[in-house]
Phi, psi and omega in degrees: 000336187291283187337279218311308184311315199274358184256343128324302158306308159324307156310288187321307174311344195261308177272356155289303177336285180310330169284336173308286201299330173295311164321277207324304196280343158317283200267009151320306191297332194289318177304291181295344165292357200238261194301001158298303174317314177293295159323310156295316183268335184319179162287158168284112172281146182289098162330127162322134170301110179262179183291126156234140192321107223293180173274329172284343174275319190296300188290004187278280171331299228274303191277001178278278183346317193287295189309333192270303173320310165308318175287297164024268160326265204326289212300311191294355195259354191261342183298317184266031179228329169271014183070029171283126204279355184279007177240125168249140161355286189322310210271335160293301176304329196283315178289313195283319184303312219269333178265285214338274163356252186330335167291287181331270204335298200290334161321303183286328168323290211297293238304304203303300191305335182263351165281324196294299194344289172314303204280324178288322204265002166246018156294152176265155180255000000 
């Protein structure tokens, strides 16, 4: 009869617990339905204006980006030509797709910019 008592208690113990932890996750939930709400309906903060960036610093970036890729590329293919061993294939061919990519991309870049150029300077005025 001592067993039965203690597994009762036991049993008892498991379910406040468990009702405990069911209240928590009640006002967890009521707490994020409440600070969603606040987020959603709050006011908005005005964010500062930022600067942005002339068109000539973003091509400026954009072709440091290519050059940098490229050089990359050149050193793992050449650390993998002397046989260093911390250079695998993989991570050379992977560097050389990755400026390739990026030479084309900026290749279409310059291309687009020198058709609007041509387009703007044979409009008549």
């Amino acid at each position: 009869m001592v067993e039965r008592a203690d597994i009762n208690n036991v049993l008892s113990e498991i379910r406040s617990l468990r009702s405990q932890m069911m209240q928590n996750q009640q006002n967890q939930r009521i707490e994020q339905d409440a600070s969603v709400r606040g987020r959603i309906d709050g006011p908005r903060q005005v964010q500062e204006p930022q600067e942005t960036p002339s068109f000539n610093d973003m091509l400026g970036k954009a072709v440091n980006n290519v050059n940098d890729l490229q050089q990359q590329a050149s050193d793992l293919r050449t650390a993998y030509d002397v046989g260093d061993p911390n250079v695998d294939i993989t991570r050379v061919m992977i560097a050389a797709q990755k400026s390739s990519v990026s030479f084309e991309a900026l290749t279409q870049v310059r291309n687009r910019v020198v058709q609007a150029y041509e387009t703007i300077m044979n409009m008549p005025i």
